[in-house]
C-alpha positions as a Python dict, from the first residue, in 0.01 Angstrom:
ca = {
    (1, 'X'): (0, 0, 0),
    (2, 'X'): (-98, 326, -164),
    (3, 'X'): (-375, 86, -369),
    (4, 'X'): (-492, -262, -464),
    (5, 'X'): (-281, -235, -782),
    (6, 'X'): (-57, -590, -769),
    (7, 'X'): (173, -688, -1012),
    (8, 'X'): (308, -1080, -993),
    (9, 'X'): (641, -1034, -1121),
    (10, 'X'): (855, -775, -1226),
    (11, 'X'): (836, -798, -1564),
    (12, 'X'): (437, -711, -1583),
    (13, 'X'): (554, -416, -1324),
    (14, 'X'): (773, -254, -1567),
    (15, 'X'): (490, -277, -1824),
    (16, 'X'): (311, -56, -1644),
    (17, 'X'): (566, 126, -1511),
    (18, 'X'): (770, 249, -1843),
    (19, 'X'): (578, 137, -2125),
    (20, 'X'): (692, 152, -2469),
    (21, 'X'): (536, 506, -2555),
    (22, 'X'): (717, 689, -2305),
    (23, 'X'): (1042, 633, -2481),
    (24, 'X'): (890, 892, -2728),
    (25, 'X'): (922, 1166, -2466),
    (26, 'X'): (1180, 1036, -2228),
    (27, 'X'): (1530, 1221, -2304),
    (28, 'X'): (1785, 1000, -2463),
    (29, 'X'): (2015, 1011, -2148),
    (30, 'X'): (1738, 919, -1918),
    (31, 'X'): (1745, 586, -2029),
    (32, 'X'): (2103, 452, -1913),
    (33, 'X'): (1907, 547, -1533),
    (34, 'X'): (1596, 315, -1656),
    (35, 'X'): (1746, -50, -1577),
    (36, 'X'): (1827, 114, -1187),
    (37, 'X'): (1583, 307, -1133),
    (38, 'X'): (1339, 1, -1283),
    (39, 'X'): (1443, -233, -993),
    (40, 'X'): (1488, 69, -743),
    (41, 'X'): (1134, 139, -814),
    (42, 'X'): (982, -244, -763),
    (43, 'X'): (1169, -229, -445),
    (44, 'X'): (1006, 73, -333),
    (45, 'X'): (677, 3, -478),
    (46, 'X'): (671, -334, -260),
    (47, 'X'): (746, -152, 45),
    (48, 'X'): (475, 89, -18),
    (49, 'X'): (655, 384, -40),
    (50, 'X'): (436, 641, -246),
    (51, 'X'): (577, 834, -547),
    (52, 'X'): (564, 1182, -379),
    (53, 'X'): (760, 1084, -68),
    (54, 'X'): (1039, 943, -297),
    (55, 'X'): (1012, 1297, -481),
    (56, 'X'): (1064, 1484, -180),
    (57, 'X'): (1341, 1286, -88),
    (58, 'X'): (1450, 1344, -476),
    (59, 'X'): (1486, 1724, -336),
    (60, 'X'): (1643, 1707, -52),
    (61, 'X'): (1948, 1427, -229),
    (62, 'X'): (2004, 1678, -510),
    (63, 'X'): (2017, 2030, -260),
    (64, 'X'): (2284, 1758, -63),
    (65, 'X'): (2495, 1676, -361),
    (66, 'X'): (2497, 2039, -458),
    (67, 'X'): (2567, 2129, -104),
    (68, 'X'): (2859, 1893, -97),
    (69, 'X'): (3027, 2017, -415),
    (70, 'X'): (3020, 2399, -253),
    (71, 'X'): (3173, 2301, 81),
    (72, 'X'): (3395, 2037, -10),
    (73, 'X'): (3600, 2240, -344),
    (74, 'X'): (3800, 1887, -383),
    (75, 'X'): (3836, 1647, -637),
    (76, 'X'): (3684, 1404, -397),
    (77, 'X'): (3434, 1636, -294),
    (78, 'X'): (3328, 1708, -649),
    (79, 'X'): (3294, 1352, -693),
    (80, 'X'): (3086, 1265, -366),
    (81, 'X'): (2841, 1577, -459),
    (82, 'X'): (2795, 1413, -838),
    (83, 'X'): (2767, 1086, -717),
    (84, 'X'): (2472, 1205, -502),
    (85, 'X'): (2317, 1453, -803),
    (86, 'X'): (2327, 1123, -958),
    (87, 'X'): (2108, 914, -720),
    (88, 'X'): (1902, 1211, -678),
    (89, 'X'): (1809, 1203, -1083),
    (90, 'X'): (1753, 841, -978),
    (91, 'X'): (1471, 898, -737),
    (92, 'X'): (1351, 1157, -1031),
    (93, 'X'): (1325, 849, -1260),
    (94, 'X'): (1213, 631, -970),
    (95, 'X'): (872, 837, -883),
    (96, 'X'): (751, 849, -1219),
    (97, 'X'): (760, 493, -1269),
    (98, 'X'): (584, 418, -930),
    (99, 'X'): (305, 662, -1016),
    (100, 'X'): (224, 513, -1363),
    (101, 'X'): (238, 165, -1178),
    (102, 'X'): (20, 216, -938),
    (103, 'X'): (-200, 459, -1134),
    (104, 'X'): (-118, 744, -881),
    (105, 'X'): (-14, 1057, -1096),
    (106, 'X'): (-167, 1378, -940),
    (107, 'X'): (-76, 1740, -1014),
    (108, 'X'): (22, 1796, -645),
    (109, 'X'): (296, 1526, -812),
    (110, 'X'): (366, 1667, -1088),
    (111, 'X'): (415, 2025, -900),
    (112, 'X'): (658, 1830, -712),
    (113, 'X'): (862, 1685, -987),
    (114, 'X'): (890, 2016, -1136),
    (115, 'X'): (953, 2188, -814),
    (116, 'X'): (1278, 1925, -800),
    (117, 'X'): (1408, 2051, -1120),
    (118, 'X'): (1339, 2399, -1088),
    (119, 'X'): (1563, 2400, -718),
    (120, 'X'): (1805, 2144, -830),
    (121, 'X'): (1932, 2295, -1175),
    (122, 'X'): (1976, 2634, -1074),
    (123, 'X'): (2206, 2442, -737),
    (124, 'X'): (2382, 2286, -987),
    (125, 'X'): (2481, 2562, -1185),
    (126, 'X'): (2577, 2773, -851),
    (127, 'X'): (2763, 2482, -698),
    (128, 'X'): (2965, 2367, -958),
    (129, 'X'): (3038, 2750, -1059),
    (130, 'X'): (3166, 2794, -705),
    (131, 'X'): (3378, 2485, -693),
    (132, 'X'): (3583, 2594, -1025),
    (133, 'X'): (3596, 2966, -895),
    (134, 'X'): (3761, 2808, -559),
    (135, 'X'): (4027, 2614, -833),
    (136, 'X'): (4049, 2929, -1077),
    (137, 'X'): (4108, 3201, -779),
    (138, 'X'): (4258, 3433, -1072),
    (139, 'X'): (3888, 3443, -1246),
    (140, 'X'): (3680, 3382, -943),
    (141, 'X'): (3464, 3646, -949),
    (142, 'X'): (3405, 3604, -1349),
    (143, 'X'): (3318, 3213, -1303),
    (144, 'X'): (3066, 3332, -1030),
    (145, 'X'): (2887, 3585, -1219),
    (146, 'X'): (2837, 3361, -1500),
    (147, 'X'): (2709, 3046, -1321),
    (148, 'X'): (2536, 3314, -1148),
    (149, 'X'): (2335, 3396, -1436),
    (150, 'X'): (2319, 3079, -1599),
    (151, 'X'): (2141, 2985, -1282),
    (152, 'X'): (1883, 3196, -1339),
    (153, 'X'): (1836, 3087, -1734),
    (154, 'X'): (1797, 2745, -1599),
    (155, 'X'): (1424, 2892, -1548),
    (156, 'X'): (1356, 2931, -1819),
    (157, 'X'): (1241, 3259, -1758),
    (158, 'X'): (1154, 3429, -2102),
    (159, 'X'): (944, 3106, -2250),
    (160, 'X'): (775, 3143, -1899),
    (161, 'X'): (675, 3481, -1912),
    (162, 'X'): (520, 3412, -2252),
    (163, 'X'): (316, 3138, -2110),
    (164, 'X'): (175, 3335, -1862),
    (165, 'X'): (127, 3635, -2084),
    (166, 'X'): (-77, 3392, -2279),
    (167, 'X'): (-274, 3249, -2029),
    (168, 'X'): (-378, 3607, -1886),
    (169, 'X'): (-506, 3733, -2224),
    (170, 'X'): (-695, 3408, -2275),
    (171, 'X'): (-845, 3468, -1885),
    (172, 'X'): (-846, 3856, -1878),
    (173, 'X'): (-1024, 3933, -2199),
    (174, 'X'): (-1205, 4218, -1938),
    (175, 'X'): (-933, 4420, -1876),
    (176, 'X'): (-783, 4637, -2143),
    (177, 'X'): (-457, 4576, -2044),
    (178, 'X'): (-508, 4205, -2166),
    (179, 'X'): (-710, 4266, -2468),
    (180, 'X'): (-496, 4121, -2783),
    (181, 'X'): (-667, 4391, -3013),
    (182, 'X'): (-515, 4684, -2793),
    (183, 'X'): (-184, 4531, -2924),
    (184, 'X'): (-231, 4425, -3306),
    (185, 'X'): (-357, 4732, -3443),
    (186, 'X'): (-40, 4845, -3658),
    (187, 'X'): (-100, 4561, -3914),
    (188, 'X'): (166, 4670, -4130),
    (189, 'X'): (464, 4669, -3894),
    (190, 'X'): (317, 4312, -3783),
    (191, 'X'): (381, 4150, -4152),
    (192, 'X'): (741, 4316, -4171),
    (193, 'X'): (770, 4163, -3837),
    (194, 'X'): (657, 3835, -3985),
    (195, 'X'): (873, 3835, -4313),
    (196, 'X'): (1190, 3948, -4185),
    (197, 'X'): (1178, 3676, -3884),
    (198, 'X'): (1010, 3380, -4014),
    (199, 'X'): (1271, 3117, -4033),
    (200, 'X'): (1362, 3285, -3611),
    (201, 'X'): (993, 3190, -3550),
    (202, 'X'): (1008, 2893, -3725),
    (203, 'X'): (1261, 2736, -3523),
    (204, 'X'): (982, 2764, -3218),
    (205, 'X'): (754, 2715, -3346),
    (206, 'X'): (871, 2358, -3561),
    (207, 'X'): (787, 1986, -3473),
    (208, 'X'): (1009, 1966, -3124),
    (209, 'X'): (1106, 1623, -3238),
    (210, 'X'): (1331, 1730, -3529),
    (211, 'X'): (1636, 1977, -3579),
    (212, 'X'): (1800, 2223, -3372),
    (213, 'X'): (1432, 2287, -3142),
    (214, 'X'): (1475, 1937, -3017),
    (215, 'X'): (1890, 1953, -3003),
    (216, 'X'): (1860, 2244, -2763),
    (217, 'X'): (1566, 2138, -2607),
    (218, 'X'): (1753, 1786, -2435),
    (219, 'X'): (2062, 1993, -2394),
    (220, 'X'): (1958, 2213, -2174),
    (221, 'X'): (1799, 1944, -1949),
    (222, 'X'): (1890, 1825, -1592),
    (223, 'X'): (2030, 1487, -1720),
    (224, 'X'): (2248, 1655, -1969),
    (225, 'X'): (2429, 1871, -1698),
    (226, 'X'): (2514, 1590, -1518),
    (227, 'X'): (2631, 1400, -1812),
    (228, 'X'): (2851, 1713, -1872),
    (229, 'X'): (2968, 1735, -1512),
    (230, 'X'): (3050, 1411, -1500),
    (231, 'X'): (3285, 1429, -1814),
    (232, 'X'): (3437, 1712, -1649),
    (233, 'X'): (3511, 1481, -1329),
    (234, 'X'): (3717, 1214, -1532),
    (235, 'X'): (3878, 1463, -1754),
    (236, 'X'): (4023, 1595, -1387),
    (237, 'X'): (4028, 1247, -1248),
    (238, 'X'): (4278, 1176, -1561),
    (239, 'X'): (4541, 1462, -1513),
    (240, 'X'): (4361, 1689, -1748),
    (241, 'X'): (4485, 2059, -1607),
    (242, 'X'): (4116, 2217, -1435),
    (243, 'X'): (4161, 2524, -1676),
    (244, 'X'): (4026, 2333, -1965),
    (245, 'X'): (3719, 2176, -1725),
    (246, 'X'): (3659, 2542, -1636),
    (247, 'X'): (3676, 2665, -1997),
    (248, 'X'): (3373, 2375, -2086),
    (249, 'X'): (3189, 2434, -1772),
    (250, 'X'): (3185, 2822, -1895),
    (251, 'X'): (3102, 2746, -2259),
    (252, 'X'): (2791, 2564, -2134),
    (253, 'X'): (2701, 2825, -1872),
    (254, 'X'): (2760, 3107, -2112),
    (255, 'X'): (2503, 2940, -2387),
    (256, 'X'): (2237, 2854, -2167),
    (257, 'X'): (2252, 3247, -2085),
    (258, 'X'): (2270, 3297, -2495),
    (259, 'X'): (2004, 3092, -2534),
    (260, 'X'): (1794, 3316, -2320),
    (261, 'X'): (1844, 3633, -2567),
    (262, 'X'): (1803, 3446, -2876),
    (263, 'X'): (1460, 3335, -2730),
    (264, 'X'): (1407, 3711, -2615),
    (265, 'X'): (1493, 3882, -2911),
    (266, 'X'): (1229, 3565, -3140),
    (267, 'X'): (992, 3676, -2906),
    (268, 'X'): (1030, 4092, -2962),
    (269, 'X'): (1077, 4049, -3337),
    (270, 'X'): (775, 3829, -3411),
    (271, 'X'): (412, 3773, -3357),
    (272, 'X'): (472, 3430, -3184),
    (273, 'X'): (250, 3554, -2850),
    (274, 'X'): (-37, 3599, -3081),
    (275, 'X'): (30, 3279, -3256),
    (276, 'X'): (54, 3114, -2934),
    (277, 'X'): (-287, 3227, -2807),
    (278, 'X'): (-478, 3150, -3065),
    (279, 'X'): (-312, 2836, -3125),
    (280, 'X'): (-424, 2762, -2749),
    (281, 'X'): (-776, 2911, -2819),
    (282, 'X'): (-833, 2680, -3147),
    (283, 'X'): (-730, 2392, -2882),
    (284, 'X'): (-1011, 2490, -2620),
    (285, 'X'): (-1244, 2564, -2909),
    (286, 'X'): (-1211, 2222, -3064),
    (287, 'X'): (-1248, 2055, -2666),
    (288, 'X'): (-1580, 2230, -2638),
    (289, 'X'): (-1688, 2117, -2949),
    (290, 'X'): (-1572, 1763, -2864),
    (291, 'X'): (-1763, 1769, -2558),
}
């Protein structure tokens, strides 16, 4: 075993394992995987399997089931691949719940878990493009240039680049380049900024548990593409003509590239960098004077 940890039935495992405040976090469709992954995960954690190994294997499933969908542009192909993406969210579920049980949790971990979503999303989005462009030969090359893109928005890639922008001009305060006052001199354009684009930043900026934040923030999620994949199975499995699975798959690929702009265009028209720093340096301020 990975520790001394012991638990004496299975009940005290999933205690430990999923208590009752991760429900708070844990997206609504993750928990239909909980009672499998539960008693996956007690299997496992008898066996003495550690949480990273079943996250690796986590990788390698989901790059399978996306592999699968691409090569195999078949009903039953499309069905083996989700099937797999399935088991592979699974094993997501699965290494979390061993960690917490046997008090394990590490950032090499948690770079891990990320690392799964970050490959397996953008796969998903690629595959299952390619597998409707194979059915839709007509609009191939327009299905594949917007899965293509919506691949990349799976990144997240503008809410990164704030992050980081943040964290260099909280670590880089030397370098003019990263010195907030070289950017906040024109005071005036700042509050037109603010007034015309308050209720843009406010929808950032807002408690993520409540309104339209939090509805966009679990559907873009790697459980909510294979709940939509999925539906998009059994509408084909039930004589449903592909164009209309094609149309949805679109739809969703087109708004997760949307959503990328309307984030872009919050960030050019507002002050919500600065807000963010300082937000994160009243945070390190108020740890300091904690300590």
């Amino acid at each position: 075993m990975t520790n001394n940890i012991k638990y004496d039935n299975f009940h005290q495992y999933v205690n430990k394992a999923f208590p009752p405040q991760k429900l708070i976090i844990d997206p609504f469709l993750s928990r239909f995987y909980r009672p499998f992954s539960l008693r996956l995960s007690w299997l496992l954690y008898r066996s003495g399997i550690t949480p990273n190994f079943v996250t690796f294997n986590q990788i390698i499933t989901g790059l399978i089931g996306c592999l699968i969908i691409s090569l195999y542009p078949t009903t039953k192909g499309f069905l083996t691949g989700i099937l797999i993406l399935h088991f592979s969210y699974l094993l997501d579920c699965v290494d979390g719940e061993i960690a917490r049980a046997t008090k394990t949790e590490s950032l090499q971990g948690l770079f891990l878990d990320k690392f799964a979503h970050a490959i397996t999303m953008p796969g998903i989005f690629i595959s299952v493009g390619y597998y409707y462009s194979q059915n839709n030969p007509k609009f191939q090359f327009t299905i594949l240039l917007i899965c293509f893109f919506a691949s990349f928005a799976t990144f997240n890639p503008v809410n990164r680049l704030v992050i980081s922008i943040v964290y260099q001009l909280g670590t880089k305060k030397d370098f003019q380049q990263y010195n907030l006052d070289e950017y906040t001199g024109n005071h005036n354009e700042k509050k037109k900024k603010k007034k015309n684009s308050f209720f843009l930043k406010n929808i950032i900026e807002t408690d993520e548990s409540k309104g339209l934040f939090f509805f966009a923030k679990n559907l873009f999620r790697h459980v909510s593409y294979l709940a939509i994949i999925t539906l998009l199975l059994i509408l084909e499995i039930i004589g449903i003509p592909l164009i209309y699975s094609t149309i949805i798959w679109l739809f969703i690929s087109f708004s997760l590239i949307i959503k990328e702009f309307i984030i872009l265009y919050i960030v050019y028209s507002t002050d919500i960098i600065e807000s963010r720093f300082y937000k994160l340096e009243r945070k390190f301020d108020s740890l300091e004077i904690n300590k």
